[in-house]
N, C-alpha and C positions, 0 to 999 in steps of 0.2 A: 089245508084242511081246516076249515070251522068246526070246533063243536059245539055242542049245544050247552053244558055245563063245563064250567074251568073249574080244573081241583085244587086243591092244592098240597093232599095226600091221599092215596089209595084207600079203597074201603080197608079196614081191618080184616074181616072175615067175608066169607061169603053172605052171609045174613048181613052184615055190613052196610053203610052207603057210605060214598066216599066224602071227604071233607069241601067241601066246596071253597075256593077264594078269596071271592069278595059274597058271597049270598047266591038265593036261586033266580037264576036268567041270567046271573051277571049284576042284578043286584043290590046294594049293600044291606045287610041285615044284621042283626047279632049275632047268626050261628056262622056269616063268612068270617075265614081262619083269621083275613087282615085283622078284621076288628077286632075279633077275641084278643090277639098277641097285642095292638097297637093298647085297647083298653087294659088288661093286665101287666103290658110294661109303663102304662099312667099308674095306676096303681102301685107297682113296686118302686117307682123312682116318686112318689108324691113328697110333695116337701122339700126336695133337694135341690139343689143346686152346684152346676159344673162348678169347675177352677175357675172360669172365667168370669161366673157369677150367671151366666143363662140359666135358664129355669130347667132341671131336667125333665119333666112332664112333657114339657111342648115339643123336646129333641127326641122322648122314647115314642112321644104319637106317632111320629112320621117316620120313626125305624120302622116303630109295627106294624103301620102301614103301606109303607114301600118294599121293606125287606126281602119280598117275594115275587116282587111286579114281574120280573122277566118268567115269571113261568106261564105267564098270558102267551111265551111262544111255543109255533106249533110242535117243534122237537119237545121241550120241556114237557109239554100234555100227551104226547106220546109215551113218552118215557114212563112217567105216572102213572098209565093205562098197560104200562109192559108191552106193547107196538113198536113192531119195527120202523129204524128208522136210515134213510139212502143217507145222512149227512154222520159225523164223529159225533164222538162226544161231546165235546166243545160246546156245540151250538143248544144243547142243552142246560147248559150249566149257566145260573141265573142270577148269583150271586153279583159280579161285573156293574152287569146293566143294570140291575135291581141300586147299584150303589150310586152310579150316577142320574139316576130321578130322585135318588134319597137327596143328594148333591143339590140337584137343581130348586127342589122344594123348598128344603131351607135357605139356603144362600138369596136367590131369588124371589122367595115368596112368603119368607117369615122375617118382620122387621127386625125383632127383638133374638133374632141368633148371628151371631157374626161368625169368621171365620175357623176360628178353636172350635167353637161347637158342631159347627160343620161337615169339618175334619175329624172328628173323633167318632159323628155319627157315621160318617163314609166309612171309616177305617172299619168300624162293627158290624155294618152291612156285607163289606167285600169278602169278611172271615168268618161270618154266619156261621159256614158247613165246620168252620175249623174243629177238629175233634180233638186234638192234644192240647192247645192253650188259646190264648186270644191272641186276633191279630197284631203284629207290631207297626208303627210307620216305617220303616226301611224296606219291610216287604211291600208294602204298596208301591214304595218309591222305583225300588226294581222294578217289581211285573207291570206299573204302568205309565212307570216317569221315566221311562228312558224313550231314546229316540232310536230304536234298532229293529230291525227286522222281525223279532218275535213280538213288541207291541206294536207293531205296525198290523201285524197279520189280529193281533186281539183287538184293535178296533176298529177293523174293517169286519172282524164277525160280530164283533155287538151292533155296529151299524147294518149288519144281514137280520140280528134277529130283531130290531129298532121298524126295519122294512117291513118284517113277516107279521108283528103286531096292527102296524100302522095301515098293512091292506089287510086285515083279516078283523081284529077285533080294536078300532081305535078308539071305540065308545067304550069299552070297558078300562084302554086305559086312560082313558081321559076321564072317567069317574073316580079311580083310583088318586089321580093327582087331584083332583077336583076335593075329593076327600081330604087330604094329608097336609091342604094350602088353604083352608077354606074358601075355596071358592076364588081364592087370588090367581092359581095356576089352570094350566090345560095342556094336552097333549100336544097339540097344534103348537104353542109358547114354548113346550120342552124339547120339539125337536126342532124349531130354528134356532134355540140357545146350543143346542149338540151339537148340533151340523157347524153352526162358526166356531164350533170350537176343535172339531176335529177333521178338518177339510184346509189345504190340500193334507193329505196322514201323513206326510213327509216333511213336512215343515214342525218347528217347534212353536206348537197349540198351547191353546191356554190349561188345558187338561192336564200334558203332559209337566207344564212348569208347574200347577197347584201339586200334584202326584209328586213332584221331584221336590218338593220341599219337606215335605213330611218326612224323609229321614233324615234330616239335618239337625245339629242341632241338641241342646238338653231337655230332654220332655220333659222333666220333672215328676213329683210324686202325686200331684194333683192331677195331671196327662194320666199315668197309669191307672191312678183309681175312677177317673171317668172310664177311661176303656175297657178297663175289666168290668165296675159295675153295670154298664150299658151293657155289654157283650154279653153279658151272666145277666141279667134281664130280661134279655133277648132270648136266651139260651131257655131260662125259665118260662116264659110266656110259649115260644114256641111248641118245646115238648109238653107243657102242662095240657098246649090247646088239640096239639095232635095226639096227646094219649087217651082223648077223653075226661079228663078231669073237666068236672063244673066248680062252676065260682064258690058256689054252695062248701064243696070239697076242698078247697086250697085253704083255708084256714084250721086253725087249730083249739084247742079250750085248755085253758090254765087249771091247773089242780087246787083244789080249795086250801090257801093257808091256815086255814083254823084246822084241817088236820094232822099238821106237823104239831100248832099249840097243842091240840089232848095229846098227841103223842105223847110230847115233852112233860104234859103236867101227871101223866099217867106213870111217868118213872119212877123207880124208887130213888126216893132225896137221898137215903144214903145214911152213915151216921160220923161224926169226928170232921176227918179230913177232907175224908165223900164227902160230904153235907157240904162244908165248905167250898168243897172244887165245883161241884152241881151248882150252886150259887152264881160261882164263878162264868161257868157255863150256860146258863141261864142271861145272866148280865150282858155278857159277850152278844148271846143271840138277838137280844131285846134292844142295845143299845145299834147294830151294825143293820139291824132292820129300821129303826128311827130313823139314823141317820142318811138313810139312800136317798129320803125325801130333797135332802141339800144338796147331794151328790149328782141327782137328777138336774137339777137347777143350775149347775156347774157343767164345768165340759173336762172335770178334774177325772183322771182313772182313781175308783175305789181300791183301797187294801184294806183285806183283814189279817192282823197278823196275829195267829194264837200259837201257842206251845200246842204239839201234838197232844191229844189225849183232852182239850179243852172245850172239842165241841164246835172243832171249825165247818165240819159239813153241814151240821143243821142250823149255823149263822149264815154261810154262806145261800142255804134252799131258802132258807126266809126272809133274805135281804135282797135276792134276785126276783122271790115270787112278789114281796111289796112293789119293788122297781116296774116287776114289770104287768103288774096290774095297771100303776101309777099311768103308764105309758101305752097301755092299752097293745102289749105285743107279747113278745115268745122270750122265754128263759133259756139261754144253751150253755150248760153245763160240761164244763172240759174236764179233763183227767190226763193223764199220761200215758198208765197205762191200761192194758183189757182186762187184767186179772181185778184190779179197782174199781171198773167200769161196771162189771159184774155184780161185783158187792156192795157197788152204789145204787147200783140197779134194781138189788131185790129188795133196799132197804125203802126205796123211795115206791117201787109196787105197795112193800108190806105197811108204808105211814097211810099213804093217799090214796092206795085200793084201786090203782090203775093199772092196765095193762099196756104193754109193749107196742102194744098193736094194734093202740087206740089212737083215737085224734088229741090224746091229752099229753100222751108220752110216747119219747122215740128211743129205742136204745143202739145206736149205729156205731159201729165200726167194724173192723174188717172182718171181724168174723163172724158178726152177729146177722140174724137173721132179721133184718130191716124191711119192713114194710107196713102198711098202715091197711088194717080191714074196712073195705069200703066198697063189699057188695058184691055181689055174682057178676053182676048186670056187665062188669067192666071187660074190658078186652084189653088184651099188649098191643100196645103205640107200636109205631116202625123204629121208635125208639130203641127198642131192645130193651126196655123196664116197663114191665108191669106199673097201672095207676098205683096200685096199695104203695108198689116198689116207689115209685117215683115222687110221690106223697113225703113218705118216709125219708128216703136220702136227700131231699134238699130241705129236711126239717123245719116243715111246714106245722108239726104237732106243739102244743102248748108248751111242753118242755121237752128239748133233745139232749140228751147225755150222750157223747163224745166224746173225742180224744184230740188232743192238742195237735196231733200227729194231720188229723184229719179237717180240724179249722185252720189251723196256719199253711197247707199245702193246696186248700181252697180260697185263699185267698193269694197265692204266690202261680203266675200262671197257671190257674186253673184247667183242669182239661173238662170236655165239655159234660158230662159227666160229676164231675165236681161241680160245677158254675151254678145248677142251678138251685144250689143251698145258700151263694151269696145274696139273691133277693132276701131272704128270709132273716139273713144279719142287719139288714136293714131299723135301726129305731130298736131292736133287741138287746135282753139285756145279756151279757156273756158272761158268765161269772168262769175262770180259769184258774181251776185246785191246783196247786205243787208247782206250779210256772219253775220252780228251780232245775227242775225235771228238763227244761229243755236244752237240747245237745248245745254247747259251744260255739259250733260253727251260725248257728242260726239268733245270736245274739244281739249279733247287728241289725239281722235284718227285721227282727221281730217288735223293738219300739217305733218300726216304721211300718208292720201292720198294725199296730196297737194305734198308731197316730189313722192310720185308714179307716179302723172300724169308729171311731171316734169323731173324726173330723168329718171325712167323707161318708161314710155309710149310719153320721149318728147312732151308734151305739154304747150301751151305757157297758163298761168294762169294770169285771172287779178283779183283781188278782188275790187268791187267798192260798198263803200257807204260813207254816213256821219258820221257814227261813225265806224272807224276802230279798230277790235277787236282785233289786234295784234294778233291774231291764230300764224299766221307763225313766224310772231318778237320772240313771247315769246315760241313757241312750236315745232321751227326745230331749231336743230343746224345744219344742211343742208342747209339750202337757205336764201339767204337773199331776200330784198323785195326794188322795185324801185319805189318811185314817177313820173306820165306818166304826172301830173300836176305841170308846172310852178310855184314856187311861191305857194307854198299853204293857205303860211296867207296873201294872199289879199283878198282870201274869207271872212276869219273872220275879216279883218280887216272891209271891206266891210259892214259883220254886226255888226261893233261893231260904226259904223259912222251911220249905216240907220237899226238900230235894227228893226227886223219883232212884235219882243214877246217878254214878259216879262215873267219869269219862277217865279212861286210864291207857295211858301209851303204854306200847311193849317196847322193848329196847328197842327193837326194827326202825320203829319211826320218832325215838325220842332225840336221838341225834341226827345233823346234817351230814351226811356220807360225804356229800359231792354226787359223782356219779356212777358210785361204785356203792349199790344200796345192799344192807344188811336186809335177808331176807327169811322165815320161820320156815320149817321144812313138815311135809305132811304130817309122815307118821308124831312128828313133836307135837303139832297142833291139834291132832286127833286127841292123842292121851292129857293134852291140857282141856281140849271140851271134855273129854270123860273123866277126868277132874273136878269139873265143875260141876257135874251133872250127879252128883254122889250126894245122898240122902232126902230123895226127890225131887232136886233142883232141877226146873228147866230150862234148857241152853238154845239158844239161835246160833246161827254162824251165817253170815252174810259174806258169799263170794262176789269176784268182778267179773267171771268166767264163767260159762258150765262146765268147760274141763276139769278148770280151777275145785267147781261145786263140788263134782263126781271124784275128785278123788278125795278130797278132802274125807265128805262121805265115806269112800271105800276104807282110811286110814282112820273111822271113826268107828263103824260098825264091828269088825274084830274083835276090837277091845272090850267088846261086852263079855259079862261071867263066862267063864271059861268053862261052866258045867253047865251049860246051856249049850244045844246041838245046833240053835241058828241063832239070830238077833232077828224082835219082833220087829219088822217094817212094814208099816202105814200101806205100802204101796203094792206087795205082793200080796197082801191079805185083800186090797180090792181084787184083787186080779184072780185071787182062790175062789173068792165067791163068785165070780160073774163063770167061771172053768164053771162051777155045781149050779148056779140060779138061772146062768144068762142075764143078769141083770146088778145096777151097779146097787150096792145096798144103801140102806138111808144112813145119815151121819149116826143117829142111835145104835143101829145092827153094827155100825161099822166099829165103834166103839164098842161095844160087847164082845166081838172079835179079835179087838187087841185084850182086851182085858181078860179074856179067856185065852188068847196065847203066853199072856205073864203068868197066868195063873200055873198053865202044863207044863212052860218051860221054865219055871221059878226065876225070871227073870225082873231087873230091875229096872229097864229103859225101855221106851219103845224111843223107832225112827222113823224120819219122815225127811223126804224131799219136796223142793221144789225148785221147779224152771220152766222157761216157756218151752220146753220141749214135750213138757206131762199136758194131756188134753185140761183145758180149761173145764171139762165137769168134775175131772179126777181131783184138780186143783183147788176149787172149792169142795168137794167132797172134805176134802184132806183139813182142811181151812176149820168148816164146820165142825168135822170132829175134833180138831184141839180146840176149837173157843166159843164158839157158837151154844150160849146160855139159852133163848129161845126154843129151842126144839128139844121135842118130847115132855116127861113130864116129872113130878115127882120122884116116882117108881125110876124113871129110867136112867142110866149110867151118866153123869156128870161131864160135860166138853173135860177130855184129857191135861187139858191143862190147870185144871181146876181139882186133878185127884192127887194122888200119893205118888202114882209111878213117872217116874223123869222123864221128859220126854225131849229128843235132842233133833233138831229140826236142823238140815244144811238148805238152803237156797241160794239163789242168785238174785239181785235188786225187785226180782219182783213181789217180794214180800215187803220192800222199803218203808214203799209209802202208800198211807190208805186203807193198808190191810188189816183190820183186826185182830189181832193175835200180842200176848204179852210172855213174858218170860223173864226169868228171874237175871240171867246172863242174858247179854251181845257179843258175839266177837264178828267184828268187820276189817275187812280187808283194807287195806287204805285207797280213801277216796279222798276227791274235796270235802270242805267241814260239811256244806246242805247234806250229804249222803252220809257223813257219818251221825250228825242230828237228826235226820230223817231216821236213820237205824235206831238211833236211841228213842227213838218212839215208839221203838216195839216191847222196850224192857220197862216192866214196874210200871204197865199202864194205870193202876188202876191205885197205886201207891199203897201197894198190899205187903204189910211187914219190913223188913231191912229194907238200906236203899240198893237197889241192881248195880250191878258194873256192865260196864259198856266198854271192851276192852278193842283197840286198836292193834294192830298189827300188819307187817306185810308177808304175806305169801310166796312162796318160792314159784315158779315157775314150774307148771305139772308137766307130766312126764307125753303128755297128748300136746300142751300149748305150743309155743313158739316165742314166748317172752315173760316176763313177770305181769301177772295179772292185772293188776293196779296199771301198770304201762299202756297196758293192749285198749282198756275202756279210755282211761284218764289221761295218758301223757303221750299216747302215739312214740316215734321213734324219739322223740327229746327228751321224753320220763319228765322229771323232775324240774327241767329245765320251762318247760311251758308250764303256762300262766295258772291254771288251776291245783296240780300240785305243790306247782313253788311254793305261791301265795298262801295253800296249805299250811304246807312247813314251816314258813316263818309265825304265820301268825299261831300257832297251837305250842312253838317252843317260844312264843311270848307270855303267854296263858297258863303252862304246865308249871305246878308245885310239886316234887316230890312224885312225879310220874304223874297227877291227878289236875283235872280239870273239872272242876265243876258244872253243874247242870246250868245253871241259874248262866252262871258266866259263857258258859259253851251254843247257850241258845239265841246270845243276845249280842255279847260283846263281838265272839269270834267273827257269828255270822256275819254281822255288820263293817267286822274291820275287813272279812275277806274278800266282801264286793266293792270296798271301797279302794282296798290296793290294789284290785285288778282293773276297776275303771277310771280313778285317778290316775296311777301310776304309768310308768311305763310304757305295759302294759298293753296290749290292744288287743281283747279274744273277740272270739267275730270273724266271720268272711266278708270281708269289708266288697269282696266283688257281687255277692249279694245284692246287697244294701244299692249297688252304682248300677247291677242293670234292672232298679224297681225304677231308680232316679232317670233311665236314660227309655225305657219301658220299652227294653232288649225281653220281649216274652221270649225269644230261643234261646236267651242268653239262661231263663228260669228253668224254662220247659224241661220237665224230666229231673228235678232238683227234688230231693226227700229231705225231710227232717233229720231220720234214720236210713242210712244210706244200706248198712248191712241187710236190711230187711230186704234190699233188693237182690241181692243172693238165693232168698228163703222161693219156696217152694209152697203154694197153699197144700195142705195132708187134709186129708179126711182120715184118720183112727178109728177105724171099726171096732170096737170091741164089744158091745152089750150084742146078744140075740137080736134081737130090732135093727140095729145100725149093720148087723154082716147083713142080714137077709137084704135088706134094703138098700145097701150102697155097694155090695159085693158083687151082687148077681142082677145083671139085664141092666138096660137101658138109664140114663140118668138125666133128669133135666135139672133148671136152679132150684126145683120146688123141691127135687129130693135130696140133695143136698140143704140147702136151706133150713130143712125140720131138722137138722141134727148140729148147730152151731157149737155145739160142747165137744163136740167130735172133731175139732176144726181147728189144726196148730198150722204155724207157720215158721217152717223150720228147711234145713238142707239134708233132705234123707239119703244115707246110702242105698238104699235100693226100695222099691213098693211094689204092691202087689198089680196094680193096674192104674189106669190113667183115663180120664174122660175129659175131652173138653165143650163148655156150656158155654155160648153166643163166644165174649172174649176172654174167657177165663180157663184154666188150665186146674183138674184139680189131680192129685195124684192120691190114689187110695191106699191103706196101707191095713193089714190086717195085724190088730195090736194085739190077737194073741198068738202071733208067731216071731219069729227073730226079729221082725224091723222095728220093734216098740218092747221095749225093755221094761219088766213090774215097777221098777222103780224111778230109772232117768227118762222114761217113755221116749220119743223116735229116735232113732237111732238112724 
């Protein structure tokens, strides 16, 4: 069967027309799919160049261009048309023979690519469709370099559907080559180069021996990052061109730095010590935006290294928005975690007056509602994402904020899905908040994406926090690393003249046990935080657990006045008012509510939790009303941490870092130092009166866990023995006076002597099997690898609770769009039981009704 037009995706809708291949009649034009992908993978790969040193431009034309050739046959255009067809599947699937004209074009018909370049375009072609990762060489090597009955049978049907082209439409595909060789190739040239190469099929061909080499062998890190970037280019171009998106669309616009400056000049300077640290903070911002201009010019990774509390966010949005003006591309902004992501998210709407959902800012991660507003007109790709959707997640927007979780697992065998956010890293600048934040095991492998986006995908990298983890110092011999900050111990010197905190071991961790560790028991640690919290003092307590969190909590809230009939908690008072309004109240109402329950029950504490199990609105809810100065007005009630009444707040790390909130006490459970420094960032932020303590200690084992806290995050079954607590221990019983460690010393020395005895020394944290199958580009060996492995246990929740969210996700029918409007409603966690379950294209959500048993006022799902 002829037809009359060749597609090369289904209309979308009935009002639709369907995509055409190469143009109308057969063609080429700008609306056929080749060119659009062949021209947008020139585009994403411009500038670069393979391992090999070939240009990648000229190798992404002729992917783009060939990548689809075999659907010129007749099954493949039935298929498309939804037509029965007398022959298997097989003889539709295009991927093969599409790869072997990609083969022939270059090899054959482009002087300036040799065999590397080749090979890696073949390999990206064969695994097009691949939806979990990109292809590897060993699978090529199997399904088409062996000499056995099953390849035997695969290229006598690619030679069947080589036949059904060649008598049916061979002008189209000889246009196709004709295109992709300039004019050097033809149809006619590429099937007497096939034919000797696959004839008699029993004999060892030249096919089979080029096929059978590509798993041999060290591919190295330059091999993987052509094959992923090409593959994720591909991946990009393809679905961009099949969802509709115009060129017009695939870019994004930077948000104006001159309004982060009024921001900044519009603050209040402060007076004394303020006046001074503002300065301080100012300097910081001013000099590490200067400085990108030389950083640019280098191939060195940026640091900024401030003491919390100095102003590292708004150095690091101003040092990325210069860069990446400079560079004429996209800022991608990392975090750790979603609860920071949030709060970095409304701060940067509330400077630069953008929204989410613009072409200027993206706010992506798993929970968030991602996508980009871009018109009625559009329709869903076969992709299964909407344009706005597809726009969005491969942040394509001026600036993306992100999670670390989410760039470094897009660039480690990417699934296809992920892939096509790596174009967009391309020549980008990334700036990556709290890098100390990332898990252990990923140690190794992460200064060799650091060396990727750098090397291979030209991106400018900053790493910014308080405690730098020397990843790149101690883990590339590739790059070295630039301070973007003047002078970096005037910081510490700063705090070593106007100390915030005092760092103070509890017996638990002031001595080496062995491995028989002294450990603090709830109820004892309760009445030492309600200790603390006596004559309006407010107390934090950082667990390593939720178990750990919630009991702690339970052995704390008791102990309030005993002629009090409850303890006021943060969290059931949300939960009273939404039982009478249906609706969640603002941080002011919410506040008027605790302060009208101290008033009736003459109490002197309010409480509060947090963990990833409470819905991300409850949680900044909660956030906002202890600290959050901005909202409301004169007249109205003061952020809770700023009045008389105590207020004793238990969490779990998700307050560590990034989160706004100060308090007069710390007490943290033992971690490595970054997590104990990182905690001390939440005491005495604002160096308001006495200096805070920042007390350390270890936690016993709750009465729900299965081992001592500190173990279960930080030491696994060795405790104390692996590299991050050891290293701990020694160095903080090098540092302690008298139980006391100072700020000044604790933010500078410690940190630095700690990364240094665990990457000099010994020593080896890292999954060094990582790191070897980036080097041998084993993508099965990646595929299915998390940053955060527990996560994959978790459950997506939908938490119904306001009126709006029951009516709407409780009752009838659900697609991603009603899900989607309610991302504050959206945890991810392991419920014991929900109320009902919906699954949208490939996602699983489970619903849970939060004002019944399964979501608790206070530790929410349960």
């Amino acid at each position: 069967m002829i037809f009359k037009q060749y597609i090369s995706h289904p209309a979308k809708s009935d009002d639709c027309e369907a995509t055409l291949l190469i143009g109308d009649n057969g063609q080429f034009d700008d609306d056929g799919h080749l060119q659009t992908v062949a021209d947008r993978m020139v585009e994403a790969c411009r500038g670069q160049t393979l391992a090999d040193g070939t240009p990648a431009e000229s190798v992404a034309e002729v992917v783009g261009l060939t990548h689809d050739f075999a659907k010129l046959t007749s099954w493949a255009q039935k298929h498309l048309r939804g037509e029965p067809s007398q022959h298997s599947d097989e003889y539709r699937y295009h991927a093969f023979p599409s790869a072997l004209v990609t083969l022939y074009c270059l090899l054959e018909c482009r002087d300036e690519v040799g065999d590397y370049a080749a090979e890696v375009a073949t390999l990206v072609v064969t695994g097009h469709h691949n939806t979990r990762s990109p292809p590897e060489p060993s699978m090529l090597a199997e399904n088409y370099g062996r000499d056995n009955d099953v390849v035997q049978g695969t290229y006598e049907r690619v030679n069947e559907q080589f036949g059904d082209i060649g008598n049916k439409v061979p002008e189209r595909a000889d246009r196709i080559i004709h295109a992709a060789t300039d004019g050097d190739g033809s149809w006619e040239d590429f099937m007497e180069w096939h034919k000797t190469r696959t004839k008699p099929v029993d004999d060892a061909h030249d096919h089979l021996l080029y096929f059978a080499r590509m798993g041999a062998g060290d591919a190295g890190v330059g091999y993987y990052g052509d094959v992923v970037g090409l593959w994720a280019g591909l991946k990009f171009a393809d679905q961009t061109a099949a969802s509709g998106l115009e060129d017009a669309d695939i870019g994004g616009t930077l948000p104006n730095r001159e309004a982060l400056n009024q921001h900044v000049d519009d603050l209040d300077e402060g007076e004394g010590i303020l006046a001074d640290l503002n300065d301080l903070r100012d300097q910081a911002r001013q000099t590490s935006t200067e400085n990108v201009e030389a950083l640019l010019a280098s191939d060195d990774v940026g640091l900024i290294t401030l003491p919390t509390g100095f102003g590292k966010t708004y150095a690091g949005l101003s040092a990325g928005l210069r860069a990446a003006n400079i560079n004429d591309s996209r800022l991608v902004y990392v975090l750790p975690y979603t609860s920071i992501l949030d709060q970095t998210a409304s701060e940067i709407q509330s400077v630069f007056g953008v929204s989410p959902y613009s072409k200027a800012f993206t706010l992506h991660h798993h929970l968030s509602n991602t996508y980009t507003g871009l018109g009625d007109h559009y329709t869903d790709g076969d992709i299964g994402r909407s344009p706005g959707a597809l726009h969005a997640e491969s942040w394509l927007s001026g600036v993306t904020l992100t999670t670390t979780v989410q760039l470094f697992e897009s660039l480690t065998a990417p699934t296809a899905r992920q892939a096509t956010r790596v174009p967009s890293l391309r020549g980008s600048v990334v700036v990556i908040d709290e890098p100390q934040a990332i898990p252990e095991d990923w140690w190794q492998i992460v200064p060799v994406l650091v060396e990727l986006l750098v090397d291979t995908y030209d991106a400018t990298v900053i790493l910014m926090t308080a405690t730098q983890p020397g990843l790149v110092k101690y883990g590339s011999d590739e790059l070295t690393t630039r301070e973007l900050t003047d002078d970096t111990d005037q910081y510490t010197d700063f705090l070593a003249e106007h100390p915030r905190v005092t760092y103070r071991l509890h017996d638990t961790v002031r001595t080496d046990q062995g491995d028989e560790f002294a450990t603090l028991d709830y109820p004892t640690a309760g009445n030492r935080i309600s200790e603390a919290a006596g004559d309006g003092q407010d107390v934090l307590a950082i667990c390593n657990t939720r178990a750990s969190a919630e009991e702690l909590y339970q052995s704390v809230t008791p102990m309030e006045d005993m002629k009090a009939s409850e303890p006021v908690e943060l969290g059931r008072l949300i939960h009273d008012h939404i039982d009478e309004t249906g609706e969640l109240p603002s941080p002011i109402a919410h506040r008027r509510l605790a302060l009208d329950a101290v008033g009736r029950q003459d109490a002197e504490t309010v409480y509060a939790f947090l963990s990833g199990d409470i819905r991300p609105d409850d949680r900044k809810l909660l956030i906002d009303t202890l600290y959050d100065d901005e909202v409301g007005d004169e007249d109205d009630p003061a952020p809770l941490l700023d009045g008389d009444v105590s207020v004793v707040l238990i969490s779990t790390s998700v307050v560590e870092a990034g989160v706004d909130v100060s308090f007069d006490t710390v007490f943290r459970d033992y971690a490595p130092i970054p997590n104990i420094v990182q905690s001390g960032g939440r005491c005495n932020r604002s160096f308001g009166g006495e200096t805070g303590d920042v007390v350390v200690w270890r936690l016993a084992r709750p009465e729900d866990g299965s081992a001592i806290p500190s173990l279960v995050i930080h030491g696994g079954d060795g405790g104390d023995a692996l590299p991050l607590l050891h290293e701990t221990g020694h160095v903080l019983r090098r540092h302690v006076e008298d139980g006391c460690i100072g700020e000044s010393t604790m933010v500078s020395a410690t940190v630095s002597e700690f990364y240094e005895s665990l990457f000099d020394g010994e020593l080896d944290p890292g999954d060094e099997r990582l790191a070897d199958a980036i080097s041998s580009a084993s993508m099965s060996e990646l595929e299915g690898e998390h940053m955060i492995e527990e996560i994959e246990d978790y459950e997506d929740i939908v938490a119904c609770l306001t009126d709006e969210e029951r009516t709407e996700l409780l009752d009838g029918d659900l697609d991603a769009g009603d899900i989607g409007r309610h991302p504050g409603a959206q945890v991810s966690t392991d419920p014991d039981t929900w109320t009902g379950e919906v699954t949208v294209g490939n996602s699983r959500y489970l619903l849970v009704d939060a004002r019944g048993e399964s979501y608790h006022p206070v530790f929410g799902v349960q």
